[in-house]
TORNU-330257 format. One line per field, with one value per atom (N, C-alpha, C, O): x, y, z; residue in one letter; atom name. Coordinates in pm, 1 decimal, padded with zeros to 6 digits. Each point is the difference from the previous one (the first is absolute). Example, Ala and Ser with C-alpha at 12.3 -4.5 7.8 and 13.67 -1.06 7.14 Angstrom:
BEGIN
X = 01319.0 | -00089.0 | 00090.0 | 00103.6 | -00138.6 | 00082.0 | -00077.0 | 00050.9
Y = -00569.0 | 00119.0 | 00120.0 | -00001.9 | 00106.9 | 00119.0 | 00109.0 | 00110.8
Z = 00780.0 | 00000.0 | 00000.0 | 00066.5 | -00138.5 | 00006.0 | 00073.0 | 00016.9
resn = A | A | A | A | S | S | S | S
name = N | CA | C | O | N | CA | C | O
This chain:
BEGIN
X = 00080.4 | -00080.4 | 00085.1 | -00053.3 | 00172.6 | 00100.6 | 00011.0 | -00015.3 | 00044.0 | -00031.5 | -00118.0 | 00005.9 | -00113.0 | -00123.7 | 00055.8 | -00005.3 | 00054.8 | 00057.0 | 00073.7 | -00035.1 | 00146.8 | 00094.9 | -00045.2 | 00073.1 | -00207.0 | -00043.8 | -00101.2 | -00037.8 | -00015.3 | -00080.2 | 00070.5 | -00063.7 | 00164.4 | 00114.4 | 00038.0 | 00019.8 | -00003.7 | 00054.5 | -00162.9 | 00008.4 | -00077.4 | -00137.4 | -00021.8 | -00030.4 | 00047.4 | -00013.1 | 00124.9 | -00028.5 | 00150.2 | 00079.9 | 00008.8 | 00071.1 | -00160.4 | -00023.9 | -00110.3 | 00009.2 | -00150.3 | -00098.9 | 00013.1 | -00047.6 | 00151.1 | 00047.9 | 00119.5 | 00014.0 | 00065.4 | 00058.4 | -00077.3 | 00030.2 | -00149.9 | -00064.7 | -00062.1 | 00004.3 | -00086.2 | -00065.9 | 00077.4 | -00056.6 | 00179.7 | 00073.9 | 00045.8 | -00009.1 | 00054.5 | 00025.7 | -00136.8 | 00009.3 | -00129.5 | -00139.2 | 00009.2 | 00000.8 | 00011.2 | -00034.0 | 00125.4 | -00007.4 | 00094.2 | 00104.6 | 00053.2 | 00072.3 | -00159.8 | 00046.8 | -00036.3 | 00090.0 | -00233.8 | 00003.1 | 00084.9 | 00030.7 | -00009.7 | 00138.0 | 00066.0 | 00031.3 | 00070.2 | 00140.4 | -00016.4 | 00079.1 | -00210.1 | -00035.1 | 00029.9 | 00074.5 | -00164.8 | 00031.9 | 00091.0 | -00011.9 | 00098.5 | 00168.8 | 00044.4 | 00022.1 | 00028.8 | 00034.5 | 00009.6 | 00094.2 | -00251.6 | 00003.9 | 00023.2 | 00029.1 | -00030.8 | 00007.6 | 00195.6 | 00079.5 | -00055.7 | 00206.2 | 00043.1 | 00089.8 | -00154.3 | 00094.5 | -00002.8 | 00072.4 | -00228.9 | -00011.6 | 00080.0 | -00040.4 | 00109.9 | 00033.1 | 00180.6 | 00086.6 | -00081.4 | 00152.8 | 00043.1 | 00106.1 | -00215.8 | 00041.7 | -00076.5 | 00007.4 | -00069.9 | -00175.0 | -00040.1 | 00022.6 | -00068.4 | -00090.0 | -00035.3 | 00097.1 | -00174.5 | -00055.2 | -00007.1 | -00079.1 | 00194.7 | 00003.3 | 00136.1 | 00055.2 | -00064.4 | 00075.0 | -00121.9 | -00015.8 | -00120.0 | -00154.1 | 00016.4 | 00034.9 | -00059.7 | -00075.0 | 00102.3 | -00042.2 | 00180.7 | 00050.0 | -00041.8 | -00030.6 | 00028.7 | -00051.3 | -00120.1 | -00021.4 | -00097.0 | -00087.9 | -00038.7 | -00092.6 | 00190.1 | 00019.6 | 00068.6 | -00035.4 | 00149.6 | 00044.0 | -00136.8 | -00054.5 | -00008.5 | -00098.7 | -00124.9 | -00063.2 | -00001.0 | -00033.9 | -00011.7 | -00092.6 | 00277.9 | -00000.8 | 00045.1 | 00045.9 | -00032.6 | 00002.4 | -00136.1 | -00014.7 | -00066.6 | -00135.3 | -00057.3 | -00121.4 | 00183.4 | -00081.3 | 00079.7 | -00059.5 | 00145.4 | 00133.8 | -00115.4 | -00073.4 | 00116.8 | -00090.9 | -00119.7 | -00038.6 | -00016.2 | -00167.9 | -00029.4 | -00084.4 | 00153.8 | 00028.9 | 00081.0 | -00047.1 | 00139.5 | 00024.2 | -00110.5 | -00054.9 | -00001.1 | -00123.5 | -00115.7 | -00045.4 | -00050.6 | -00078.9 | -00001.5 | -00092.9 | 00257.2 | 00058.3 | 00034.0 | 00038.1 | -00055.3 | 00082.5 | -00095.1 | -00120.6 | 00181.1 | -00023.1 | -00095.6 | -00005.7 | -00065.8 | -00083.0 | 00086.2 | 00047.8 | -00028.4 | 00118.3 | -00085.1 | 00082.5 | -00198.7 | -00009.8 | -00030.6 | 00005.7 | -00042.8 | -00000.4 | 00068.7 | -00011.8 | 00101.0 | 00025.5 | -00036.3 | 00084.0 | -00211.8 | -00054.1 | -00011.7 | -00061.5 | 00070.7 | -00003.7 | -00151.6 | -00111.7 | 00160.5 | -00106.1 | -00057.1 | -00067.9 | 00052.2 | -00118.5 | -00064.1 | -00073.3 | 00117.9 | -00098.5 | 00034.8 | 00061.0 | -00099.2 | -00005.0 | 00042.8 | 00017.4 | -00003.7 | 00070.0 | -00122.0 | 00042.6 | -00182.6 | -00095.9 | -00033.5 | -00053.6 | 00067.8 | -00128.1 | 00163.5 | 00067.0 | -00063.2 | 00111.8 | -00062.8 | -00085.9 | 00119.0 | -00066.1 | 00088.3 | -00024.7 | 00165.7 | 00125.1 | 00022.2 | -00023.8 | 00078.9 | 00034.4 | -00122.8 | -00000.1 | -00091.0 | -00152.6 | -00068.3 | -00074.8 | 00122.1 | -00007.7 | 00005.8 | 00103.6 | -00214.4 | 00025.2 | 00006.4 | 00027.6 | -00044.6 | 00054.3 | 00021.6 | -00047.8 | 00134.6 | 00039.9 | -00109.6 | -00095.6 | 00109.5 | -00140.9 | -00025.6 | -00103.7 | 00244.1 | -00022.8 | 00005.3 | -00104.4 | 00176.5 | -00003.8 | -00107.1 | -00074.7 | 00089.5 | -00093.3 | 00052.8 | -00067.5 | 00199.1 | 00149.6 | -00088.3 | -00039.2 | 00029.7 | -00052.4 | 00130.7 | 00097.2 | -00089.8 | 00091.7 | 00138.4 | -00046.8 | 00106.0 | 00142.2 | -00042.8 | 00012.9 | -00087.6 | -00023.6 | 00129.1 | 00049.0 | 00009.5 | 00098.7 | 00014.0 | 00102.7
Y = -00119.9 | 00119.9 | 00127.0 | 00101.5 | -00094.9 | 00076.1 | 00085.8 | 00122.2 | -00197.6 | 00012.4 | 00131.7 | 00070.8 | -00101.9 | 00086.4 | 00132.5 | 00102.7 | -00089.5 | 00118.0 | 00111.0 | 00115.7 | -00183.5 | 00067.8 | 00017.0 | 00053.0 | -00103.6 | 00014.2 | 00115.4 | 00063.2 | -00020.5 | 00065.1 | 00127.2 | 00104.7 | -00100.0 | 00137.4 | -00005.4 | 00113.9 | -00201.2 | 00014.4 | 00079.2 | 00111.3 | -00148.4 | 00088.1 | 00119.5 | 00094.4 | -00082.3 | 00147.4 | 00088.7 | 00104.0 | -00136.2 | 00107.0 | 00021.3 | 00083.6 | -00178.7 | 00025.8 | 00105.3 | 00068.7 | -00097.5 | 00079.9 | 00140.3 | 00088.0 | -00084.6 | 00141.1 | 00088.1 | 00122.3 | -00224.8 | 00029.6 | 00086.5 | 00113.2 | -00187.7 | 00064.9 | 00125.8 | 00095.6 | -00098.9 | 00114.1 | 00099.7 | 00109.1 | -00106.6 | 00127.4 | 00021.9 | 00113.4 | -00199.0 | 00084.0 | 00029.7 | 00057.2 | -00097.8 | 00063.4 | 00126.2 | 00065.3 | -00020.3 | 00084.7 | 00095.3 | 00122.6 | -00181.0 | 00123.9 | 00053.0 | 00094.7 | -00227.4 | 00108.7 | 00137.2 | 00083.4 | -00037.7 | 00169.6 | 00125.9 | 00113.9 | -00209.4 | 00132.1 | -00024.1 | 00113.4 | -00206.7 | -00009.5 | 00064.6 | 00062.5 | -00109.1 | 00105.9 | 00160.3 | 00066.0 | -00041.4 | 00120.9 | 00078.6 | 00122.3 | -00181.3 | 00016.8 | -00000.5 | 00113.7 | -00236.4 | 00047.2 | 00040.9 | -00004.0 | 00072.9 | 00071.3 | 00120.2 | 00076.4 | -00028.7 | 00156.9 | -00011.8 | 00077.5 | -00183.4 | 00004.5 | 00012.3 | 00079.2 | -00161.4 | -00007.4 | 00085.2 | 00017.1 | 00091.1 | 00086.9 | 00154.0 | 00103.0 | -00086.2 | 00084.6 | -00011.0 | 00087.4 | -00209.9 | -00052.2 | 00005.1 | 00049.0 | -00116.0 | -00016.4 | 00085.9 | -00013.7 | 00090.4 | 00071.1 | -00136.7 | -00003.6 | -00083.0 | -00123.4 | -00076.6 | -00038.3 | -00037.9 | -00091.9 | -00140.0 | -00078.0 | 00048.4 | -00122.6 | -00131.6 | -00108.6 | 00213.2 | -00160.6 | -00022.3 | -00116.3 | 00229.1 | -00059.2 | -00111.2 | -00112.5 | 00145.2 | -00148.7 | -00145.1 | -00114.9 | 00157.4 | -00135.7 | -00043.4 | -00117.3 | 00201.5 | -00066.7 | -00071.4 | -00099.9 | 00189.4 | -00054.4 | -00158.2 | -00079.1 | 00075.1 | -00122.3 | -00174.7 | -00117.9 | 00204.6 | -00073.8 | -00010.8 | -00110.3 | 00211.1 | -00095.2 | -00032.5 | -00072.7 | 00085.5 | -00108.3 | -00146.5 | -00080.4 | 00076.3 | -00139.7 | -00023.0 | -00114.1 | 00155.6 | -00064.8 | -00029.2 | -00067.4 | 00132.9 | -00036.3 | -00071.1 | -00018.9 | -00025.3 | -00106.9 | -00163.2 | -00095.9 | 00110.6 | -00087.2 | -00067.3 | -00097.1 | 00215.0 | -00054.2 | -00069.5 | -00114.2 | 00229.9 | -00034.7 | -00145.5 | -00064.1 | -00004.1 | -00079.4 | -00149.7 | -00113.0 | 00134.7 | -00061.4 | -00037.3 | -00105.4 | 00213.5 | -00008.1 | -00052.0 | -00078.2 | 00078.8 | -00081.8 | -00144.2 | -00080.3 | 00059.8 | -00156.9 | -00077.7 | -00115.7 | 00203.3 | -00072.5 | -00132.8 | 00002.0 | -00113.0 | -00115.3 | -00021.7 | 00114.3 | -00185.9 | -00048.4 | -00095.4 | -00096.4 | 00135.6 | -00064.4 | -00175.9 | -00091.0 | 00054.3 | -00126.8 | -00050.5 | -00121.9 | 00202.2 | -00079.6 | -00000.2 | -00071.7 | 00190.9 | -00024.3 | 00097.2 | 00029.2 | 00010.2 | 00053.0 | 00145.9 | 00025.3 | 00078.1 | 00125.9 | 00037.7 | -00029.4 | 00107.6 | 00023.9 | 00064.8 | -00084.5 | 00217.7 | 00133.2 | -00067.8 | 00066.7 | -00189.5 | -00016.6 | -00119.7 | -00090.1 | 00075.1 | -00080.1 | 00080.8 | 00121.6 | -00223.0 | 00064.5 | 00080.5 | 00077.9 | -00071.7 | 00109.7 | 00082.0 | 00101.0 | -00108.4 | 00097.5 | -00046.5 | -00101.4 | 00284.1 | 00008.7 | 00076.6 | 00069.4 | -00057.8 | 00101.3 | 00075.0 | 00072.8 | -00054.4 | 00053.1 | -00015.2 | -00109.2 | 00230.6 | 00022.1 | -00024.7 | -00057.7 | 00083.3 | 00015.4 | -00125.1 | -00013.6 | -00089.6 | -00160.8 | -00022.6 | 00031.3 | -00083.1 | -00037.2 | -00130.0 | -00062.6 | 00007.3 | -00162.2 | -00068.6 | 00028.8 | -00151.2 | -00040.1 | -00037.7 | -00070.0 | 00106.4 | -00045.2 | -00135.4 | -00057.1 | 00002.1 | -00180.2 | -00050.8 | -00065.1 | 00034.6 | -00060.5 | 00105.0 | -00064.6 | 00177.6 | 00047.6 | 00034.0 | 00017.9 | -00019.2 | 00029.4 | 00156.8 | 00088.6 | -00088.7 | 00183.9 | 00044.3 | -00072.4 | 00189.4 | 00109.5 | 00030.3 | 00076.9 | -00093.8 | -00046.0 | -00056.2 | 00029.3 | -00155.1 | -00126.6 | -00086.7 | -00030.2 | -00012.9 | -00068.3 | -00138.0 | -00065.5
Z = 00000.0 | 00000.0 | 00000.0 | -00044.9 | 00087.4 | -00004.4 | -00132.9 | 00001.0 | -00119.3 | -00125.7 | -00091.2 | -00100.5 | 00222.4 | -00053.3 | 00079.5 | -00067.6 | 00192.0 | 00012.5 | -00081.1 | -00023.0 | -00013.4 | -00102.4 | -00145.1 | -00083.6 | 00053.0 | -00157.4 | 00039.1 | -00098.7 | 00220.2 | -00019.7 | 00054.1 | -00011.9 | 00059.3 | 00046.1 | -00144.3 | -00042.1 | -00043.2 | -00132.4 | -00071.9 | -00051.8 | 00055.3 | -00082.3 | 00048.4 | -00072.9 | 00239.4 | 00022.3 | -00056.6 | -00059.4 | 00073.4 | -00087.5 | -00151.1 | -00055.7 | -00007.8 | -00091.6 | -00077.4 | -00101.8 | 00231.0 | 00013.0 | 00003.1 | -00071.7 | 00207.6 | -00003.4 | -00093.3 | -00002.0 | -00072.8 | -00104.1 | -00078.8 | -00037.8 | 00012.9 | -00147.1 | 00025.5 | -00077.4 | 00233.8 | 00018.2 | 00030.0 | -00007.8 | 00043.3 | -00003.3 | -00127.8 | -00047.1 | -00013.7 | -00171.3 | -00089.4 | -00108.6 | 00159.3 | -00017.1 | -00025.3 | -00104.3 | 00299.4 | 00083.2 | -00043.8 | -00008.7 | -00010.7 | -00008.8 | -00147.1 | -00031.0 | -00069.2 | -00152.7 | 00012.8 | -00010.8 | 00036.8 | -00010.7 | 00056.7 | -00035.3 | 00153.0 | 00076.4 | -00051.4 | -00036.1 | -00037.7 | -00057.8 | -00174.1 | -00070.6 | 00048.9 | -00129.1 | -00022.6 | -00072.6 | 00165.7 | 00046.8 | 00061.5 | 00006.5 | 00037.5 | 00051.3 | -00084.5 | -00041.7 | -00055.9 | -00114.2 | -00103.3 | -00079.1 | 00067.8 | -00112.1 | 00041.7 | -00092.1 | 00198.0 | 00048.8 | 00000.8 | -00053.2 | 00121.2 | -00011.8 | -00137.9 | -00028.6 | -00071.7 | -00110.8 | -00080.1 | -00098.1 | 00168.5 | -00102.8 | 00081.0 | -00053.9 | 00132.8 | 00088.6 | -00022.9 | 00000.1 | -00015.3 | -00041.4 | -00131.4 | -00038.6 | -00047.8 | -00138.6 | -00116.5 | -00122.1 | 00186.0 | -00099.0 | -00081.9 | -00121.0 | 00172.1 | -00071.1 | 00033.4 | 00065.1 | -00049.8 | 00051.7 | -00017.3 | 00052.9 | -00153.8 | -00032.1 | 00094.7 | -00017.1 | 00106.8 | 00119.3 | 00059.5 | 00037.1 | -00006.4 | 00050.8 | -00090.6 | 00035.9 | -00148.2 | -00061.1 | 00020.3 | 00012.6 | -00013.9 | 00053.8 | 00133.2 | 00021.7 | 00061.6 | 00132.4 | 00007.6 | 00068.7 | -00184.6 | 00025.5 | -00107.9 | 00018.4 | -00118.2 | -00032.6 | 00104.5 | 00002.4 | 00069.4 | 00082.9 | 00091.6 | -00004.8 | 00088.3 | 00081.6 | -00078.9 | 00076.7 | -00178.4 | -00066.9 | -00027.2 | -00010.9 | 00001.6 | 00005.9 | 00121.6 | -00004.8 | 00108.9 | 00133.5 | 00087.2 | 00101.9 | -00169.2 | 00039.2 | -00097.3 | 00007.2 | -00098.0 | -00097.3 | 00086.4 | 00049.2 | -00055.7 | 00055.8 | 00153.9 | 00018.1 | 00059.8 | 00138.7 | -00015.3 | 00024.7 | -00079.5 | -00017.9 | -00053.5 | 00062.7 | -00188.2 | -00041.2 | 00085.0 | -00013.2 | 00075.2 | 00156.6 | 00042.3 | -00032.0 | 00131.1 | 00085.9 | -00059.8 | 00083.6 | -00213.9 | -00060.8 | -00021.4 | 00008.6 | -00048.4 | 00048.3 | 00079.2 | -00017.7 | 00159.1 | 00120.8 | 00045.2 | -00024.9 | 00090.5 | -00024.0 | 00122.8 | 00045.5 | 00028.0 | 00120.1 | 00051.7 | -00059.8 | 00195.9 | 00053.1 | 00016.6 | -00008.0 | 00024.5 | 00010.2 | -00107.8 | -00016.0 | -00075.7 | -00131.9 | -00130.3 | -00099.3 | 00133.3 | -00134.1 | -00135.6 | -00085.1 | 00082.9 | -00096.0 | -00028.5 | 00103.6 | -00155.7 | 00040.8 | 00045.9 | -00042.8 | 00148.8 | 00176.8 | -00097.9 | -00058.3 | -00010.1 | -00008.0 | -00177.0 | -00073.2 | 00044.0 | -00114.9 | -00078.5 | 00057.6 | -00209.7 | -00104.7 | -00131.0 | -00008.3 | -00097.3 | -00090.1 | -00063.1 | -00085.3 | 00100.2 | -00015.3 | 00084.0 | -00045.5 | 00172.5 | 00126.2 | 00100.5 | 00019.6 | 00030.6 | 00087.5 | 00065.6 | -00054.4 | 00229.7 | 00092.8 | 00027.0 | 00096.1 | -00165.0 | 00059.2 | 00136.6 | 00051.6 | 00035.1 | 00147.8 | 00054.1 | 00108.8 | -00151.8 | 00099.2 | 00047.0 | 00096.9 | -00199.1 | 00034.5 | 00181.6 | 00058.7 | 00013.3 | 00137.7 | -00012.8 | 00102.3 | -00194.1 | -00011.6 | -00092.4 | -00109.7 | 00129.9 | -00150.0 | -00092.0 | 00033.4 | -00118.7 | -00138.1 | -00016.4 | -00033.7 | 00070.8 | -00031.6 | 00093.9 | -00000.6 | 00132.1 | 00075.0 | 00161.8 | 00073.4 | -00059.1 | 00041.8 | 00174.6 | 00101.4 | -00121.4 | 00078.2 | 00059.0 | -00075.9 | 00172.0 | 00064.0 | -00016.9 | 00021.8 | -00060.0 | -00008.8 | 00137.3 | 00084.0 | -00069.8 | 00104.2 | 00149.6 | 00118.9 | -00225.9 | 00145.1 | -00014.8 | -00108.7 | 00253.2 | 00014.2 | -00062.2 | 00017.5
resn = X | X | X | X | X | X | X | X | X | X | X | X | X | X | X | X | X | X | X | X | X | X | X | X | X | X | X | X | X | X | X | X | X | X | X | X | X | X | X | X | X | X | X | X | X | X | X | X | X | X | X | X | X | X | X | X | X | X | X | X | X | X | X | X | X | X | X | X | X | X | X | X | X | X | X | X | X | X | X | X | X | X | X | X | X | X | X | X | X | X | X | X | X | X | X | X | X | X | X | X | X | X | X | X | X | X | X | X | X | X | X | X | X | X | X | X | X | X | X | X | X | X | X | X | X | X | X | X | X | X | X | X | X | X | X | X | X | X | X | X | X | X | X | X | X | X | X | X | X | X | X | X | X | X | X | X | X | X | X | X | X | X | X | X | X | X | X | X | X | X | X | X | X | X | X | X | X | X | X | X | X | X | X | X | X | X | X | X | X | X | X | X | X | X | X | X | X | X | X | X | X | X | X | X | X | X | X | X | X | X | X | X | X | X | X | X | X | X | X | X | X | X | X | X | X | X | X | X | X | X | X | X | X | X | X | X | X | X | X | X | X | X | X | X | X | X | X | X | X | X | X | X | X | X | X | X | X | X | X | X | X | X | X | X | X | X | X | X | X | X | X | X | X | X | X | X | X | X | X | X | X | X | X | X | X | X | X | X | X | X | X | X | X | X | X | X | X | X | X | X | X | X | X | X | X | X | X | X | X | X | X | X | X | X | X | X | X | X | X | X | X | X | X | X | X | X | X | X | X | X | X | X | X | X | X | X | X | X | X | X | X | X | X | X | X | X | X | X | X | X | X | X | X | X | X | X | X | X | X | X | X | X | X | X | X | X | X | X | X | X | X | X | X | X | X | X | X | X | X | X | X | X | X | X | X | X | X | X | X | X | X | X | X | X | X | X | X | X | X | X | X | X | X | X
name = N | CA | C | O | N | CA | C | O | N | CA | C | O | N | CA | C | O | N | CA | C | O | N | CA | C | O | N | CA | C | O | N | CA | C | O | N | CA | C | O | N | CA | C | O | N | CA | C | O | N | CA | C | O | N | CA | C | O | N | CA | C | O | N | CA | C | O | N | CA | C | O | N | CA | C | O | N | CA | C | O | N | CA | C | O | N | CA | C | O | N | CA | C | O | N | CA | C | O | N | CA | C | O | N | CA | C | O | N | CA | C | O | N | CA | C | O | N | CA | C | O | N | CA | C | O | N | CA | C | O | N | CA | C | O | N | CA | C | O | N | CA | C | O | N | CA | C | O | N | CA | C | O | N | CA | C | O | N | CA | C | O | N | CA | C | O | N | CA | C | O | N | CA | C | O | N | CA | C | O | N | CA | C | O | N | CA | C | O | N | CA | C | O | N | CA | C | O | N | CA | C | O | N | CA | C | O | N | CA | C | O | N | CA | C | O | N | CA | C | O | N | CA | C | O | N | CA | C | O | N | CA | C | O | N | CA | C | O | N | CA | C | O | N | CA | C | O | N | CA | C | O | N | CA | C | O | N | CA | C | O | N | CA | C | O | N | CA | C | O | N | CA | C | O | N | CA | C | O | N | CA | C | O | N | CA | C | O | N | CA | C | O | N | CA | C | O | N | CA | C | O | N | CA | C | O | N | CA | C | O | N | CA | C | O | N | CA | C | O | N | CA | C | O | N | CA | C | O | N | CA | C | O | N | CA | C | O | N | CA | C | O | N | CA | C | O | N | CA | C | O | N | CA | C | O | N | CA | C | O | N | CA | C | O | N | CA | C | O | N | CA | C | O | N | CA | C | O | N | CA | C | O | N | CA | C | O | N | CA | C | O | N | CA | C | O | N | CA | C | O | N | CA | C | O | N | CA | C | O | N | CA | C | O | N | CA | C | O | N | CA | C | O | N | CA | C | O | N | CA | C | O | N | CA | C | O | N | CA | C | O | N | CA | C | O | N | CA | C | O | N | CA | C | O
């Protein structure tokens, strides 16, 4: 049972991975478009940043949709049609409650 511990400390930093690069593309947007344009008159290191978190929130997000159900096996928030993402309180297939030991 040990096992289900560390997979689900493994889903919460993943959880919270994503929601801070959510939560924090618009301030870093906005940081750097106001720096690069104050530094460089332009705005085109914004758009690299905002390409880089793009794909770091495609990356995570993508992680977290796949992460596995620690007793079964199968990915917890869905199927290869109908996914509940993060909001999933239990596994879809085996029916695992959301960080039961």
């Amino acid at each position: 049972m040990a096992g289900f511990e560390q997979k689900w400390k493994e889903y919460k930093r993943l959880r919270n991975t994503f929601l801070l690069i959510l939560l924090g593309g618009v301030p870093i947007f906005a940081l750097g478009a106001v720096l690069s344009e104050k530094l460089f008159h332009t705005t085109a290191p914004a758009s690299v940043i905002a390409m880089v978190w793009f794909a770091a929130f495609f990356f995570n997000g993508v992680r977290l949709q796949l992460w596995r159900c620690p007793r079964c096996g199968e990915w917890f928030s869905g199927t290869w049609w109908y996914n509940t993402s993060f909001l999933a309180r239990r596994c879809v297939h085996c029916g695992l409650p959301k960080y039961q030991e």
